[in-house]
N, C-alpha and C positions, 0 to 999 in steps of 0.2 A: 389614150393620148396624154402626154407629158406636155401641164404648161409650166414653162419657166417665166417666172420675174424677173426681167431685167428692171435694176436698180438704177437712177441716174448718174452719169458718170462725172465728178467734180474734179478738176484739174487742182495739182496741189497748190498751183497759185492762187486757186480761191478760196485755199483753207490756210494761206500763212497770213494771211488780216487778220484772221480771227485768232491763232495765235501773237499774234503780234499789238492786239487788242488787249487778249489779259495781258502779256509783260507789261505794256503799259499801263495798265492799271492796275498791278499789281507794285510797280515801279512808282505811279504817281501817293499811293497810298503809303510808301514807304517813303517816301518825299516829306507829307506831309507829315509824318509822326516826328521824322529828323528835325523837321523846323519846330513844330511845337517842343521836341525834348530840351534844343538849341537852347530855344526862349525860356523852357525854366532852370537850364543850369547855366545860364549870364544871372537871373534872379541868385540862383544860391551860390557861383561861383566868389564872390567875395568872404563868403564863410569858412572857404576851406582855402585862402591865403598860408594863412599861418600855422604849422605844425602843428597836430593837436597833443594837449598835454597828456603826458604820461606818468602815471605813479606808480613808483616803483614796491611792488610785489614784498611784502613782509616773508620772510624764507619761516619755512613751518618749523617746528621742535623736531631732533633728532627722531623723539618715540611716535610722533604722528604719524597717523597712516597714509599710504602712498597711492595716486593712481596708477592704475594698473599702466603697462609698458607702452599696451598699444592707445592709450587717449589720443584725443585728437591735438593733432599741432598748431601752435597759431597760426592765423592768417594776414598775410599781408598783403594791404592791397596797391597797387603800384598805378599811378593815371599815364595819359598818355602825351604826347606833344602840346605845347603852349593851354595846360591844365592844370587842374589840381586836386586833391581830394575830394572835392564836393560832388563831384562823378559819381562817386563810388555810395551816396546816401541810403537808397533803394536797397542794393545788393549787400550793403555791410547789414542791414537789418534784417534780411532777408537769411544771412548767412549764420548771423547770433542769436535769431530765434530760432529757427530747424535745426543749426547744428551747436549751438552751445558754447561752439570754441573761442579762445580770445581770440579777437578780430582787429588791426592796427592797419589804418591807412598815414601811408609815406607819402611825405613833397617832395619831388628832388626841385632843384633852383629853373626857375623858366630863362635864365640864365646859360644853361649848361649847355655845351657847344661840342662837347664827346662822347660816346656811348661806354667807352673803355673806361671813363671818367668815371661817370654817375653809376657803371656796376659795382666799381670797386666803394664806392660811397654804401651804396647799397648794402654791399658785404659788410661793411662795419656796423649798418645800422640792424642787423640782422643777426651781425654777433651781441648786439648789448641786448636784441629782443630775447636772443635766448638765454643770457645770461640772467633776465632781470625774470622771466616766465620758469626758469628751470626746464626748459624744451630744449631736447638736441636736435631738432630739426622743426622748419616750418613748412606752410604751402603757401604759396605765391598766388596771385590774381595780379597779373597785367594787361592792361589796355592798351593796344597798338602799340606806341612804343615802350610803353613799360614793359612792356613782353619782351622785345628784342633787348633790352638793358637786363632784363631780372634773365633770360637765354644767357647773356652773353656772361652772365656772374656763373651760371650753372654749367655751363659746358668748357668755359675760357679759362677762369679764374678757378678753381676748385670750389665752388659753389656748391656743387650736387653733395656735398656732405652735409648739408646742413638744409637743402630745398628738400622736401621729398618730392612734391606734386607742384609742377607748375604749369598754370592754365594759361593763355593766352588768349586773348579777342579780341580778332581785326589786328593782327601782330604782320606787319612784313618781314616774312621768316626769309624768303627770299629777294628784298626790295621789291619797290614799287615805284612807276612811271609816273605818275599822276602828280599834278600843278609842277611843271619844269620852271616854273619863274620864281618857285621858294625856292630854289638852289644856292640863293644866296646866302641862307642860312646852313652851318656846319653842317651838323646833326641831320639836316633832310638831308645833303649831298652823302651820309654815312647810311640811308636807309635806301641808297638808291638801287637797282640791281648791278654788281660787279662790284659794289664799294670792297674797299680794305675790311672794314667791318663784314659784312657778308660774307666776303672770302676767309675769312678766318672761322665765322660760323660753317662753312661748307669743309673743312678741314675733319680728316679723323677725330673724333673723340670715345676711342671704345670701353672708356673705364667710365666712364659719365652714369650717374646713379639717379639720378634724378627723371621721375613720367612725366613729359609731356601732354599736358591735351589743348588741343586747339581750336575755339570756333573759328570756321570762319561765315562769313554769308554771300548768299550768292547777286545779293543788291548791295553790298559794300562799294560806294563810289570810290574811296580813297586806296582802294587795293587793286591794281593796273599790273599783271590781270589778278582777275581775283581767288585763282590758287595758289598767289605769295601768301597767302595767311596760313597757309597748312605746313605742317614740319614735314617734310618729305629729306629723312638723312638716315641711312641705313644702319648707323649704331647707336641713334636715339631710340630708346622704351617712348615711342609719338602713339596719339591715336587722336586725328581728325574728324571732328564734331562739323558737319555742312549744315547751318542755319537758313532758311530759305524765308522772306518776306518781311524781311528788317536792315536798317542799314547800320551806318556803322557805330553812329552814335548811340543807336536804340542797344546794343550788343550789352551796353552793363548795366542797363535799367531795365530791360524786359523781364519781365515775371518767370515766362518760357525758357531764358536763358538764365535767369539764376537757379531754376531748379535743376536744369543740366548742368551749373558750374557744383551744387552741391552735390550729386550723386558722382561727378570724375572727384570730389573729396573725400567721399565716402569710400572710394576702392584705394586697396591696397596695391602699390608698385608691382608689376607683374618682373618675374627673374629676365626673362629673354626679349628683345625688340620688338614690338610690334608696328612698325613706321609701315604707314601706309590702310591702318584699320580707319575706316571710316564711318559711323555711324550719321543718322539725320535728324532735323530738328525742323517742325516748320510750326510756325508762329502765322497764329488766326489773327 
């Protein structure tokens, strides 16, 4: 005789509390990291006010020896909306001790009320970094909007001569819904989805030389919805980094995430598009 075990039968609606249990508390714990990161960069945000100084590069003797072609490029780190360099403390440390490279974080003016504006600012300040490092090209680090400003230099403006890699996190590559009552500032109405901005990013760009890679996470409040942070465009060299259990602030001070911004530094620009590779990232 054959006995069977019937097992008891749970309806899925008393297994989506429990799912709906960890999001939240996987949710509330990214809440709480955001607020404490918040609270220490209002502490440091007065530090990074003001441009930081830069000394310009003694050029070596004609017979001095060279580094080799492929060294690493500088890096430049770009903050996001009503920000400034002191964002970037964590990760510029992070990025000049493991990778060695010169490492320069940019202000644009909290002022600035164009994206078309502050690329083309960009571009010039990126020409004098290479002229004063002897670099023909750099790699970029943007945070939410620096990403769509340091995009809009590399795909709009001719930029990609001179970017090799540019990272982006928490970037609205596609705009984003979220707080409609700051509309009244320029710049959010230009990151909104359908802007002039955006449509212009949506445009062909097949000669475009510059890799993309983009976190983005899947607890990002400020990203409505939250796969505007991914480069999804069919003649970008993209490949989409999904961060799982951080939000948006934590994106350039997590540990977890600066060691995924250095290994997409580490690779070299692949020849052909990859738009659409996505790899994962989940942060304990």
């Amino acid at each position: 005789m054959t006995i069977t075990r019937v097992l008891p039968f749970r309806p899925p609606c008393l297994l989506l509390p429990a799912r709906l249990a960890g999001l939240s508390m996987a949710l509330l714990k990214a809440t709480a990291l955001e607020v404490a990161i918040l609270a220490g960069h209002l502490l440091l945000y007065p530090s990074g006010i003001v441009q930081e100084r830069r000394i310009a590069a003694e050029l070596p003797p004609p017979d001095a020896p060279r580094l080799p072609g492929e060294s690493r490029p500088p890096v430049v780190l770009l903050h996001g909306f009503i920000d400034n360099r002191s964002v970037f403390v964590l990760l510029r440390r992070s990025l000049a001790q493991h990778g060695g490279q010169h490492v320069e974080s940019l202000n644009y003016s909290p002022l600035t009320c164009d994206i078309r504006t502050a690329a083309e600012l960009l571009g010039r300040h990126i020409e004098e970094i290479c002229e004063r490092t002897g670099h023909q090209q750099v790699d970029i680090v943007g945070h939410s909007l620096g990403g769509l400003i340091a995009r809009y230099y590399a795909q709009r403006l001719g930029g990609d001569a001179r970017v090799r890699t540019l990272v982006t996190l928490g970037t609205p590559h596609e705009g984003t819904r979220v707080v409609p009552l700051a509309d009244a500032h320029p710049i959010v109405r230009q990151m909104r989805p359908g802007s002039d901005v955006i449509e212009e990013l949506r445009e062909p760009a097949p000669d475009c030389r510059t890799r993309f890679v983009s976190f983005w996470s899947d607890l990002d409040q400020l990203m409505a919805p939250l796969e505007t942070a991914c480069v999804n465009h069919p003649d970008l060299i993209a490949q989409n980094v999904r961060v799982s259990g951080i939000g948006h602030l934590a994106l350039p001070v997590h540990p977890a995430v600066a060691s995924g911004i250095r290994r997409a530094l580490d690779l070299p620009a692949p020849e052909t598009p990859a738009t659409g590779a996505e790899n994962g990232l989940t942060v304990a």
